[in-house]
C-alpha positions in Angstrom: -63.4 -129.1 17.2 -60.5 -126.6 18.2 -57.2 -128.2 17.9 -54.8 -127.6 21.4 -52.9 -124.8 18.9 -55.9 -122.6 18.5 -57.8 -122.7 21.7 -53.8 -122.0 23.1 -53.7 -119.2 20.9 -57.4 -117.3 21.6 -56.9 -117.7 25.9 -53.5 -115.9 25.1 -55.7 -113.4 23.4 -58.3 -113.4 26.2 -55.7 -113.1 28.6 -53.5 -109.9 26.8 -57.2 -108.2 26.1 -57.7 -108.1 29.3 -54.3 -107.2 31.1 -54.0 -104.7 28.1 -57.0 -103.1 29.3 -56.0 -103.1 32.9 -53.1 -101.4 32.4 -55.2 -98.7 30.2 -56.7 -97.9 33.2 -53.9 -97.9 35.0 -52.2 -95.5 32.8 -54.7 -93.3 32.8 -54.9 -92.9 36.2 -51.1 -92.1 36.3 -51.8 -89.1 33.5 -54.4 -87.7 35.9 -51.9 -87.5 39.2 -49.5 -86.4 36.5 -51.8 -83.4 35.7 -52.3 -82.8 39.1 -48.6 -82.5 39.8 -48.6 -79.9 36.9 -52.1 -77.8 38.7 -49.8 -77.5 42.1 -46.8 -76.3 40.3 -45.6 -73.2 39.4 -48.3 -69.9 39.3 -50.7 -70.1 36.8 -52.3 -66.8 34.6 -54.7 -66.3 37.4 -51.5 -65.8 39.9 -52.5 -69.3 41.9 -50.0 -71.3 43.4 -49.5 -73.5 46.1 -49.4 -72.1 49.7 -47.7 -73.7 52.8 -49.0 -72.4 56.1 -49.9 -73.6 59.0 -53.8 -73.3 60.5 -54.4 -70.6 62.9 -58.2 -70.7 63.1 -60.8 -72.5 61.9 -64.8 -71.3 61.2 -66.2 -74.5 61.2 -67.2 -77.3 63.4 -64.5 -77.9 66.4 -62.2 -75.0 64.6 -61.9 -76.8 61.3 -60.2 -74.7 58.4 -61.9 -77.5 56.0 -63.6 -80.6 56.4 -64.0 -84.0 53.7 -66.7 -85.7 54.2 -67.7 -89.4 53.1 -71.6 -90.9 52.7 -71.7 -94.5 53.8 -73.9 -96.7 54.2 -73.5 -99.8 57.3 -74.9 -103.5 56.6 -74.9 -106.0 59.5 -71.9 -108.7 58.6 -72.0 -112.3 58.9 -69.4 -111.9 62.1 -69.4 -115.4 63.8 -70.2 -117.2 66.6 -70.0 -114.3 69.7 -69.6 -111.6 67.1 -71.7 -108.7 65.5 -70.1 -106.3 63.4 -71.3 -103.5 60.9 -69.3 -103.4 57.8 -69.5 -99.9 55.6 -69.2 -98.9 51.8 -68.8 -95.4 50.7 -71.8 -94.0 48.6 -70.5 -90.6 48.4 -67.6 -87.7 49.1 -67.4 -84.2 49.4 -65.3 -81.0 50.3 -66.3 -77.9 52.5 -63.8 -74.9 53.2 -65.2 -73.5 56.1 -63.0 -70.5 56.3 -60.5 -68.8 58.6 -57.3 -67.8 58.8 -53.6 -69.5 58.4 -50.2 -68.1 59.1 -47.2 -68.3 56.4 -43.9 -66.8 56.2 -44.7 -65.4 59.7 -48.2 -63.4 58.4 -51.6 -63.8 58.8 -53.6 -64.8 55.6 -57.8 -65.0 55.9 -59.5 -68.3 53.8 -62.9 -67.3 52.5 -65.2 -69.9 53.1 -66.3 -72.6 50.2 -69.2 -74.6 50.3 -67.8 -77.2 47.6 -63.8 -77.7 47.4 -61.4 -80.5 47.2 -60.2 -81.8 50.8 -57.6 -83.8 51.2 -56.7 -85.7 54.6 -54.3 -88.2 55.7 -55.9 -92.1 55.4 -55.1 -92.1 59.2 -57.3 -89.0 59.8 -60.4 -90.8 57.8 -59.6 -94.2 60.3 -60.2 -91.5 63.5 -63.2 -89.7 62.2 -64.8 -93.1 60.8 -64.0 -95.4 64.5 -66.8 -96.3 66.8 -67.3 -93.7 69.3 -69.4 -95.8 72.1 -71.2 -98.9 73.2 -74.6 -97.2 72.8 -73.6 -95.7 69.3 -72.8 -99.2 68.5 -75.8 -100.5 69.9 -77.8 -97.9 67.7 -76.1 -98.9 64.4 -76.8 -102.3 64.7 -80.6 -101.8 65.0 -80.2 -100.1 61.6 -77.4 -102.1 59.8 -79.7 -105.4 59.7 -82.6 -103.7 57.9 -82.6 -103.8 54.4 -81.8 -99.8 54.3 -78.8 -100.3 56.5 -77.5 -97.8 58.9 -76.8 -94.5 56.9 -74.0 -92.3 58.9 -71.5 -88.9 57.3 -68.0 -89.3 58.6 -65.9 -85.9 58.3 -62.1 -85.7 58.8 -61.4 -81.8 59.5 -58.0 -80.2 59.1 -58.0 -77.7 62.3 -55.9 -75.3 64.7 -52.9 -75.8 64.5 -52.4 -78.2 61.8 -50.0 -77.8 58.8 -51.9 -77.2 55.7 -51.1 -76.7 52.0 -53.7 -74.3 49.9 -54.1 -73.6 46.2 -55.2 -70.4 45.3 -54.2 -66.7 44.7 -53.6 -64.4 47.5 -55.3 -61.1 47.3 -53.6 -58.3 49.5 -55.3 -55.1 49.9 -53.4 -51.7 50.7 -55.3 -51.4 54.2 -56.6 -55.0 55.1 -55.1 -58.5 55.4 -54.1 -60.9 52.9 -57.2 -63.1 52.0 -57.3 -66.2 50.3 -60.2 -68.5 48.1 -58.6 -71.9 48.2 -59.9 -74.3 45.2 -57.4 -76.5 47.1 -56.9 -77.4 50.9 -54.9 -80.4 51.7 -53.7 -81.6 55.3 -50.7 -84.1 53.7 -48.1 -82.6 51.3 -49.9 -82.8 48.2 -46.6 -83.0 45.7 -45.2 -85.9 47.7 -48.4 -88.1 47.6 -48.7 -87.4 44.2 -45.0 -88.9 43.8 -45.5 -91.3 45.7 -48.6 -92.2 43.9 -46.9 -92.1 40.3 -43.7 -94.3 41.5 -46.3 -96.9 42.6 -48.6 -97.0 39.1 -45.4 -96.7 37.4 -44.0 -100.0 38.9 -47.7 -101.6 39.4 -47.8 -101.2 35.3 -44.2 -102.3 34.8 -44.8 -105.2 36.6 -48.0 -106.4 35.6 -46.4 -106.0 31.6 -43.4 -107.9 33.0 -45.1 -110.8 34.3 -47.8 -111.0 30.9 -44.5 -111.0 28.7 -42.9 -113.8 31.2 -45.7 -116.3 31.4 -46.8 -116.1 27.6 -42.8 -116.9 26.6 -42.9 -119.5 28.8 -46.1 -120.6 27.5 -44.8 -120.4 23.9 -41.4 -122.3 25.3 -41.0 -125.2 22.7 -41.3 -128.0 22.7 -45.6 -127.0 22.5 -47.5 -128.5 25.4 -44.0 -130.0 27.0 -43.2 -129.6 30.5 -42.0 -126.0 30.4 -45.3 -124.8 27.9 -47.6 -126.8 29.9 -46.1 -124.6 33.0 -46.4 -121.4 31.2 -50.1 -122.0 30.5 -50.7 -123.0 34.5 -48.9 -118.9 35.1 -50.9 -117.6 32.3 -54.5 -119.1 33.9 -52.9 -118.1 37.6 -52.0 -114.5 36.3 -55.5 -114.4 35.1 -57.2 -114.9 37.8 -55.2 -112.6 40.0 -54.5 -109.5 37.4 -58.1 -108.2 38.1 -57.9 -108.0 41.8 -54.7 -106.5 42.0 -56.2 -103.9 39.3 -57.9 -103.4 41.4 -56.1 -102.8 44.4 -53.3 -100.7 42.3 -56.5 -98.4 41.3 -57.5 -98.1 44.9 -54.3 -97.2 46.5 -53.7 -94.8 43.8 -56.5 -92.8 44.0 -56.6 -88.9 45.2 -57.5 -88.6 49.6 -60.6 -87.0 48.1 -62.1 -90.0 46.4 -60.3 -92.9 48.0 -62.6 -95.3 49.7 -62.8 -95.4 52.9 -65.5 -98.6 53.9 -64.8 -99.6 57.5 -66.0 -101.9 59.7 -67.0 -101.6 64.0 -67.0 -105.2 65.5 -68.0 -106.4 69.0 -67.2 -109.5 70.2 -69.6 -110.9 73.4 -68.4 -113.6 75.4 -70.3 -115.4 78.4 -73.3 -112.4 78.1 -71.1 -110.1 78.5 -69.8 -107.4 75.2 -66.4 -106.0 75.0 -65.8 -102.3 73.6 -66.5 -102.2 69.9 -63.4 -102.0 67.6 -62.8 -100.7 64.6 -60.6 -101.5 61.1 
């Protein structure tokens, strides 16, 4: 049998293995916002750069300059007594850049369209787009979200007229036209702050997580082994296991790019005495 030392010793392991990877992970994902910092910076070879403008007109649905779009899929909850609700996972994104024409520096520049390119929107913008429009669309969801196949919808936050907007690309001016555009890039938030923003929060998500492994295992090895203070150390160490995943987790989530960040969703309706109120959504 495994004496106290030992099986003290290989949890410790477990436990570092695992945070260790974590924070793999987590560093990764802070060398990918740092190359994306380094893509919006100054011109490249090909002469792109980024753009700030402002949207003048828009070729696609409503006057939308560009569009991202999210595939979910909507399951009936388990609510409670008086409620239904329809809660949503993502099953896919995607970019369009429908074209048109933004202003900058006081001129016109025209966007050639692009079926596939990276959208970026403001989280607020997706919570909009993704909200329950009506009672009746309601009413049709459910019918769908409690089969098995669930109720399948697109939700599309556009950037349109009149919006601020920043573009990657290179601008192509010819001696007796306008100035045209072919964004890889079209963003409705300022790109190089969220991805600041993004790296000042993985950067204290992994100095934290490190800081609180390194904390509970010296308290753990605290001597006298297995006295008050160890004993302690070794409750933190299971604690910190348990939660390190989960907030993992969460750090990976709220660090991701507005062009692959999950959206999910709910609409809920509560019903009192026969009656329903207007549907809500979170």
């Amino acid at each position: 049998m495994l004496s106290r030392e030992l099986m003290g010793a290989l949890a410790l392991a477990i436990l570092w293995v695992n945070t260790l990877l974590i924070v793999a992970a987590a560093l990764k994902q802070l060398a990918a916002v740092v190359a994306t910092l380094r893509r919006l910076g100054p011109p490249r070879g090909d002469g792109a750069a980024l753009l700030e403008a402002r949207v003048l007109r828009g070729d696609g649905l409503g006057g939308a300059l560009a569009g991202h779009r999210i595939e979910q899929v909507g399951r009936a909850g388990a609510g409670g007594r008086g409620i239904e609700e329809i809660v949503f996972a993502d099953s896919g994104h995607g970019g369009e850049i429908y074209g048109g024409a933004v202003v900058a520096d006081g001129r016109e520049i025209a966007i050639t369209p692009a079926v596939e390119g990276e959208v970026w929107v403001s989280r607020a913008e997706v919570c909009a787009a993704s909200a329950c429009p009506s009672e009746a669309r309601f009413d049709e969801a459910y019918q769908h979200a409690r089969k098995p196949r669930g109720f399948s919808r697109t939700v599309e936050a556009r950037i349109c007229a009149g919006a601020p907007v920043w573009l990657l690309g290179a601008v192509e001016r010819d001696a007796d036209g306008p100035a045209r555009m072919r964004p890889t890039f079209v963003s409705g938030v300022d790109p190089r702050a969220f991805c600041r923003g993004k790296l000042a929060l993985l950067s204290l998500g992994v100095a934290g997580i490190l800081g609180a492994l390194v904390g509970c295992t010296a308290l753990a090895l605290s001597r006298p082994r297995f006295g008050p203070a160890s004993t302690a150390g070794g409750a933190l160490c299971l604690a910190f296991f348990l939660l390190v995943q989960p907030l993992g987790t969460a750090l990976r989530d709220a660090a991701r790019s507005p062009s692959s960040a999950p959206a999910r969703g709910r609409w809920v309706r509560r019903r009192a005495g026969g009656s329903s109120r207007a549907p809500a959504s979170s």
